[in-house]
SETOR-775501 format. One record per atom (N, C-alpha, C, CB): x, y, z; residue number from 0; chain; residue in one letter; atom name. Coordinates in Angstrom, 2 decimals. Last residue first. Glycine has a CB too. Layout:
       X       Y       Z  nr kette rest atom
       X       Y       Z NUM     A    A   CA
...
***
This chain:
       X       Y       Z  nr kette rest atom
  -40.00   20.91   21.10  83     A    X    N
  -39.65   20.50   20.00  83     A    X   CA
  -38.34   19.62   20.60  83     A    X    C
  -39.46   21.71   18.93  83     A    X   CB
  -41.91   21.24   24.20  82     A    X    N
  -40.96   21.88   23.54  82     A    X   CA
  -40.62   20.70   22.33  82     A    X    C
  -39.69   22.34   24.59  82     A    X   CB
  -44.98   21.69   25.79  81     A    X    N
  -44.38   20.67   24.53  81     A    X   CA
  -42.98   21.36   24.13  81     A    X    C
  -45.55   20.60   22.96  81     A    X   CB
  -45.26   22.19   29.93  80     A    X    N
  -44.91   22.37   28.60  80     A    X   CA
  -44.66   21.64   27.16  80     A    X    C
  -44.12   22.76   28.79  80     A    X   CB
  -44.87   20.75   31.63  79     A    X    N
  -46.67   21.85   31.50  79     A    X   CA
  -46.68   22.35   30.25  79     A    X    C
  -46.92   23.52   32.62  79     A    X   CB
  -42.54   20.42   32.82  78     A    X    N
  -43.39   19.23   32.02  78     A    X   CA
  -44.87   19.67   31.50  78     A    X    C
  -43.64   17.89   33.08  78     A    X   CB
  -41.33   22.40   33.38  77     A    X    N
  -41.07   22.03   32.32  77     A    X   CA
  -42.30   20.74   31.75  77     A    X    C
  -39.57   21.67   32.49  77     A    X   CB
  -43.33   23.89   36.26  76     A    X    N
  -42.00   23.12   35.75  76     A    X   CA
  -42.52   22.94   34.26  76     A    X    C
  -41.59   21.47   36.64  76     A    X   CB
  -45.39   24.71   38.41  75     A    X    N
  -45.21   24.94   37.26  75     A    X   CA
  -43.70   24.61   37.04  75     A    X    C
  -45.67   26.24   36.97  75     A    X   CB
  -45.33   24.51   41.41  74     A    X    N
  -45.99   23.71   40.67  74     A    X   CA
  -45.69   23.27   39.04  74     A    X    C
  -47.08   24.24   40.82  74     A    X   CB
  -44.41   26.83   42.50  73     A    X    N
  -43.71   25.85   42.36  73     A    X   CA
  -44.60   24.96   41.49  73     A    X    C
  -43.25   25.35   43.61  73     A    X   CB
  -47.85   28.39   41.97  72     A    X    N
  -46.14   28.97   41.17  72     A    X   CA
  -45.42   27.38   41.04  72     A    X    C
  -44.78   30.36   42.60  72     A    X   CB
  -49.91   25.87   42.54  71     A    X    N
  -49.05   26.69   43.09  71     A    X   CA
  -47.72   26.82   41.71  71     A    X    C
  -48.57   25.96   44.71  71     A    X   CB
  -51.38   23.75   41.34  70     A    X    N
  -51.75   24.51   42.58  70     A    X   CA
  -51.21   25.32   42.77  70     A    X    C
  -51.75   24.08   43.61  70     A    X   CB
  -51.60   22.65   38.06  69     A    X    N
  -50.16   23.32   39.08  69     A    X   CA
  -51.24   24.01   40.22  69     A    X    C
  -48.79   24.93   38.04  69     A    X   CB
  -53.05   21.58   36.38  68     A    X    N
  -52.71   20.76   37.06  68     A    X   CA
  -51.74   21.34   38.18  68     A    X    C
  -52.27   19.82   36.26  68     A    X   CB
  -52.80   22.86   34.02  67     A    X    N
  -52.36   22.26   33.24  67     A    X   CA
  -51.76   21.53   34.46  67     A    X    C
  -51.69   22.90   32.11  67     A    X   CB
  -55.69   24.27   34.22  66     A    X    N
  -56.14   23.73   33.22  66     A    X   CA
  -54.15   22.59   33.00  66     A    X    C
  -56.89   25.26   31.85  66     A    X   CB
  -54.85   25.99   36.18  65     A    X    N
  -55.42   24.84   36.72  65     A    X   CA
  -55.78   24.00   35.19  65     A    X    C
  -56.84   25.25   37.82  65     A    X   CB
  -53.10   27.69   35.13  64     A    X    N
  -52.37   26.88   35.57  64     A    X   CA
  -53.40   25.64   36.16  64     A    X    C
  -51.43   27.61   36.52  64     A    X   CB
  -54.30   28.95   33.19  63     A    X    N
  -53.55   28.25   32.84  63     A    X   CA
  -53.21   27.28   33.21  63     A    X    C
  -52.97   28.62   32.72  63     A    X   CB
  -56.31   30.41   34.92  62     A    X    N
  -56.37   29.24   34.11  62     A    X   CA
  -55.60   28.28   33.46  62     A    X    C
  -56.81   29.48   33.46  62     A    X   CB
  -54.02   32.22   36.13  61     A    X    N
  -54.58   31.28   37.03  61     A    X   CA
  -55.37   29.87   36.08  61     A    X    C
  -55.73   32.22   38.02  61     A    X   CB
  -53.67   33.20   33.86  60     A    X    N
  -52.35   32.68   34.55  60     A    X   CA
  -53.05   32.04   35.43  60     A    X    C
  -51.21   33.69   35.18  60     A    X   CB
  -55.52   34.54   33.88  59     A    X    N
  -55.07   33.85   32.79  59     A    X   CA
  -54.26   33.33   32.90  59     A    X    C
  -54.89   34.28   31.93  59     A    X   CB
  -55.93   36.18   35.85  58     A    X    N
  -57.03   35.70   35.48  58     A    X   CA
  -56.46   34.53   34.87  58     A    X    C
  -57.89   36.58   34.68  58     A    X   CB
  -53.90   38.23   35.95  57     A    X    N
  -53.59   37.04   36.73  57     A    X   CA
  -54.38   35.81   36.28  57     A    X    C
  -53.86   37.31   38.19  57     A    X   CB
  -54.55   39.37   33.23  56     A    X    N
  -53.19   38.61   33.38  56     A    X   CA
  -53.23   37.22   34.58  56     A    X    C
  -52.00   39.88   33.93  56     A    X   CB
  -56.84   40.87   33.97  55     A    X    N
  -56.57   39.98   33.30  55     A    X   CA
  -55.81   38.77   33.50  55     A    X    C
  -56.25   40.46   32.60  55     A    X   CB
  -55.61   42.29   36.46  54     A    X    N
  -56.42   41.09   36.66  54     A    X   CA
  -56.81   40.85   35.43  54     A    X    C
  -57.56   41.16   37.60  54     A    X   CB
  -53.31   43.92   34.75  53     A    X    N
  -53.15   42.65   36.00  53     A    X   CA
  -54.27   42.04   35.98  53     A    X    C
  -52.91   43.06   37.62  53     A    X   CB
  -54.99   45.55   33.14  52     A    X    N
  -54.29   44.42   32.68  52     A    X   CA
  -53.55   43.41   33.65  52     A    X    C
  -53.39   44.92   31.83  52     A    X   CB
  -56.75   46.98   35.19  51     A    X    N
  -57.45   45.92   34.48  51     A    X   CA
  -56.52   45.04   33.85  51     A    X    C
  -58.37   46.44   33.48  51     A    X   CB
  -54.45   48.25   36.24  50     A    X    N
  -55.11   47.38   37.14  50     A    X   CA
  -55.84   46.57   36.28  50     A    X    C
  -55.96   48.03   38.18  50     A    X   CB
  -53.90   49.66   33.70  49     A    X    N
  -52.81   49.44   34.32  49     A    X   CA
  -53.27   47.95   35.31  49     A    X    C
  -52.36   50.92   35.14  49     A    X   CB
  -56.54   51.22   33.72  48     A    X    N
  -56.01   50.24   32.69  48     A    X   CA
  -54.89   49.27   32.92  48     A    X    C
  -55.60   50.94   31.64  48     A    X   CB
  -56.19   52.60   35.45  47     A    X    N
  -57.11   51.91   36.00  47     A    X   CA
  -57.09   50.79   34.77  47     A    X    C
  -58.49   52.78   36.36  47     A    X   CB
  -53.84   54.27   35.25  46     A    X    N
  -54.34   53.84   35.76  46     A    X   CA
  -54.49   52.50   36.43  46     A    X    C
  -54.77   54.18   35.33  46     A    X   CB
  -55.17   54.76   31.28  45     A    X    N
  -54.36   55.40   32.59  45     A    X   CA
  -54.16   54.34   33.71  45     A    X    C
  -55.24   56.70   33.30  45     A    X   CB
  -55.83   53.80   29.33  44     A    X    N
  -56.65   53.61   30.25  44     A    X   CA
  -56.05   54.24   31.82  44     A    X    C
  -56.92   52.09   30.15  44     A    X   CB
  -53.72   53.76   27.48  43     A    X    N
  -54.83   53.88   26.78  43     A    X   CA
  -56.08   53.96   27.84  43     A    X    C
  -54.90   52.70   25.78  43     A    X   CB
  -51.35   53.69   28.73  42     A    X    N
  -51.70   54.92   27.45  42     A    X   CA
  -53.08   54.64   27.07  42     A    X    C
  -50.67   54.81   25.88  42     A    X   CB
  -51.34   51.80   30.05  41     A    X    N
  -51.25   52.66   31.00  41     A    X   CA
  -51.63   53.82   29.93  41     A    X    C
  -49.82   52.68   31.86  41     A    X   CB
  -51.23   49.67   28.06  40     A    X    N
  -52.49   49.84   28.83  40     A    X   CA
  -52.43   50.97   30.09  40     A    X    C
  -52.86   48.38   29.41  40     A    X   CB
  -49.30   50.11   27.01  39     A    X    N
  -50.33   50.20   26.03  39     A    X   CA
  -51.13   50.59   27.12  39     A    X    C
  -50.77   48.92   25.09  39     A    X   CB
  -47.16   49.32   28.98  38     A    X    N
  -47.38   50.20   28.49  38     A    X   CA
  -48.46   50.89   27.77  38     A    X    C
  -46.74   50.11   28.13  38     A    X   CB
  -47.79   46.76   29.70  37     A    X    N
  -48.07   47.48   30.44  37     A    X   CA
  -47.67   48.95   30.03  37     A    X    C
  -47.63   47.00   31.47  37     A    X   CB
  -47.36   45.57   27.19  36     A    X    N
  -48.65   45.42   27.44  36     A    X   CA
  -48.83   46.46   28.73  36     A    X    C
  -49.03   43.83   27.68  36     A    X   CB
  -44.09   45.92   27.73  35     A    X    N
  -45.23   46.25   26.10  35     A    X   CA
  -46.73   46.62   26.63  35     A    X    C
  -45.52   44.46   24.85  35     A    X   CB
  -43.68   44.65   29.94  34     A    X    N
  -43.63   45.92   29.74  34     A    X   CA
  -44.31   46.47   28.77  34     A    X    C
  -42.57   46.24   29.62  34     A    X   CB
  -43.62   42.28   31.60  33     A    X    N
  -44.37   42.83   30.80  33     A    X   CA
  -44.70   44.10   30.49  33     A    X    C
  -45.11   42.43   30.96  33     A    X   CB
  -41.12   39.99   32.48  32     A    X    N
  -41.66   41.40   32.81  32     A    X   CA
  -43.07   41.41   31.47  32     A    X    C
  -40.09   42.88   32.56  32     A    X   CB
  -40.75   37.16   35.48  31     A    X    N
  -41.36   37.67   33.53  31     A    X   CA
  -41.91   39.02   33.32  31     A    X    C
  -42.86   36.68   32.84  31     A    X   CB
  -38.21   35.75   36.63  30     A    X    N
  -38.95   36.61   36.44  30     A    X   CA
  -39.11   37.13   34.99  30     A    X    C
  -38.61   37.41   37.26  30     A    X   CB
  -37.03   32.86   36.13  29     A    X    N
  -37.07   33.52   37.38  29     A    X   CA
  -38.14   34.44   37.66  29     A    X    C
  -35.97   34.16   37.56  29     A    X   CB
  -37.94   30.63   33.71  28     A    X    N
  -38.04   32.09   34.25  28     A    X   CA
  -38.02   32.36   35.57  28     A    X    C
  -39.14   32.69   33.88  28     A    X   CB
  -38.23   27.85   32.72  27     A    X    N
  -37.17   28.14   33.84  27     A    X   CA
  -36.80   29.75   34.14  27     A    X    C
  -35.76   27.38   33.36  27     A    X   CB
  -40.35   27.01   31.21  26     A    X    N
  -39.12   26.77   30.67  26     A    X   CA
  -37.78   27.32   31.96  26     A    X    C
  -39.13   27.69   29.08  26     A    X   CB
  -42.04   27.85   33.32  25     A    X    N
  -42.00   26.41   33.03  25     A    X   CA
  -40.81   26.80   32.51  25     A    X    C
  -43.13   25.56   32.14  25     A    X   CB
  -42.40   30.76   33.07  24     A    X    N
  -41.73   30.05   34.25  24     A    X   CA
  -41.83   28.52   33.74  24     A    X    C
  -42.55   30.36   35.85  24     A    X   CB
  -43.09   30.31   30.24  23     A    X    N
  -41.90   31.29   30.37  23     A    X   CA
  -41.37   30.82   32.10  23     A    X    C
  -42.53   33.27   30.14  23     A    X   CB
  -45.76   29.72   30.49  22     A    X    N
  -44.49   29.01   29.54  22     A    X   CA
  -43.05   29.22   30.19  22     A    X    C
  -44.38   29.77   27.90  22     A    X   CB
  -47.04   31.49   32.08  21     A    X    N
  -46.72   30.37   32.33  21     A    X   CA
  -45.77   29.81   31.96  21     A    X    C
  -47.37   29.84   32.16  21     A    X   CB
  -46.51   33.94   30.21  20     A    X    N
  -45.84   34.04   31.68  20     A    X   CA
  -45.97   32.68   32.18  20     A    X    C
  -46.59   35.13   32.77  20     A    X   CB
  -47.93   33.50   28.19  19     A    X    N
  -47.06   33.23   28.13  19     A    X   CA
  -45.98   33.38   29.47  19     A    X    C
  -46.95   33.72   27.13  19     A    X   CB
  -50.49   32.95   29.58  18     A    X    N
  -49.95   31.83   29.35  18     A    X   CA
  -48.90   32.20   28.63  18     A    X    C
  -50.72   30.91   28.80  18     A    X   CB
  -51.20   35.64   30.12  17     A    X    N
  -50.86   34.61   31.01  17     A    X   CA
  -50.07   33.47   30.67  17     A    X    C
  -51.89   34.16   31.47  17     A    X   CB
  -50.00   37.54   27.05  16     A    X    N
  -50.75   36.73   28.14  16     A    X   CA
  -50.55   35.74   28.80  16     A    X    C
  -51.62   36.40   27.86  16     A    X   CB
  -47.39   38.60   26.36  15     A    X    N
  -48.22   39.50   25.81  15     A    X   CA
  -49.72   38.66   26.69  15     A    X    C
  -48.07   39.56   23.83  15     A    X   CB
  -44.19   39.02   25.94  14     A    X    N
  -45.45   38.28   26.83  14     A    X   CA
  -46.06   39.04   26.88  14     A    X    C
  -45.42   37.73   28.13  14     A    X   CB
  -42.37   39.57   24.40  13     A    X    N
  -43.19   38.81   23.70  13     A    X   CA
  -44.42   38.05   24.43  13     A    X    C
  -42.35   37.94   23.08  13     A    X   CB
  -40.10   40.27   26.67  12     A    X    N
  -39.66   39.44   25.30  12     A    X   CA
  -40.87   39.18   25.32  12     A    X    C
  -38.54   38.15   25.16  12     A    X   CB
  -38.22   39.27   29.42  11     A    X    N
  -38.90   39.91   29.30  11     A    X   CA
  -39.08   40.77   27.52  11     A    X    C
  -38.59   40.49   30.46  11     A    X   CB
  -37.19   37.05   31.93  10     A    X    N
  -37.75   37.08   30.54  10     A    X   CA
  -38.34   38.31   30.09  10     A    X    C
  -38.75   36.10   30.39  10     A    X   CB
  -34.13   36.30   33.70   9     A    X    N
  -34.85   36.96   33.39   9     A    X   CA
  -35.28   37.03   32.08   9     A    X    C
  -34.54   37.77   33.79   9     A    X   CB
  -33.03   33.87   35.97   8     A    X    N
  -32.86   34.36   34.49   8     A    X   CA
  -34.38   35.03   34.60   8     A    X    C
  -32.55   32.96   33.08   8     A    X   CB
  -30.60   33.98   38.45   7     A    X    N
  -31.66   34.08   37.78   7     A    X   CA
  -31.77   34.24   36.40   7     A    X    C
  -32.19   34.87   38.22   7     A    X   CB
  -28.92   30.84   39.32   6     A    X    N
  -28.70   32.14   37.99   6     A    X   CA
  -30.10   32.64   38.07   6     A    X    C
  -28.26   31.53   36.06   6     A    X   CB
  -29.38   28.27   40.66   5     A    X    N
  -29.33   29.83   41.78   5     A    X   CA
  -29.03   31.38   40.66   5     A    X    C
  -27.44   29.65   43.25   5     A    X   CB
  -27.53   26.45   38.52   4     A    X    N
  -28.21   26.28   39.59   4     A    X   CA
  -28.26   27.86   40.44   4     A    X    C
  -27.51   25.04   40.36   4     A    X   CB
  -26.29   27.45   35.61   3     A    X    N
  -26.10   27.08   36.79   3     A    X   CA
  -26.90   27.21   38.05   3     A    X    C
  -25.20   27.50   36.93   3     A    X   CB
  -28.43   26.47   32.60   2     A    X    N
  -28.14   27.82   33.24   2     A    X   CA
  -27.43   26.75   34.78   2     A    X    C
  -29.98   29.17   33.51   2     A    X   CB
  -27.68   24.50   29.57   1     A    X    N
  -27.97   24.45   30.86   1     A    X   CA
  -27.67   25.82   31.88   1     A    X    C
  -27.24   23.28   31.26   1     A    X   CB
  -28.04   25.55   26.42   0     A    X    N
  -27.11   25.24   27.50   0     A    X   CA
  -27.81   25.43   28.84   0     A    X    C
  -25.85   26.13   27.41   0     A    X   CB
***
């Protein structure tokens, strides 16, 4: 079902890399948490683990997005996507 125009919707569910934070704003994510992964990596690296899993993340989110043509966040829509 169609969400009403100005709903945020929030994802936070199974994002585990960039590209699922891509997907996840393509299909129409307001905001994508990552809590799992930012947990692991605050237990296993304190910190500075915490910072290495952002610049991963962004790392991978930035490939994503030039590998699927988006300059910019707005960029990213539904069509970056295959849905069934």
């Amino acid at each position: 079902a169609a969400v009403p125009p100005g709903t945020p919707v929030l994802l936070d569910s199974g994002v585990r890399r960039g590209t699922d934070v891509v997907k996840a704003l393509a299909l129409g994510a307001t905001v994508v948490g990552v809590g799992k992964p930012l947990f692991f990596s605050l237990a296993v690296g304190g910190e500075r683990g915490v910072d290495k899993l952002f610049e991963i993340l962004a790392e991978e989110i930035r490939v994503a997005m030039a590998l699927t043509g988006c300059a910019s966040l707005a960029d990213i829509t539904g069509d970056v996507v295959c849905t069934r």
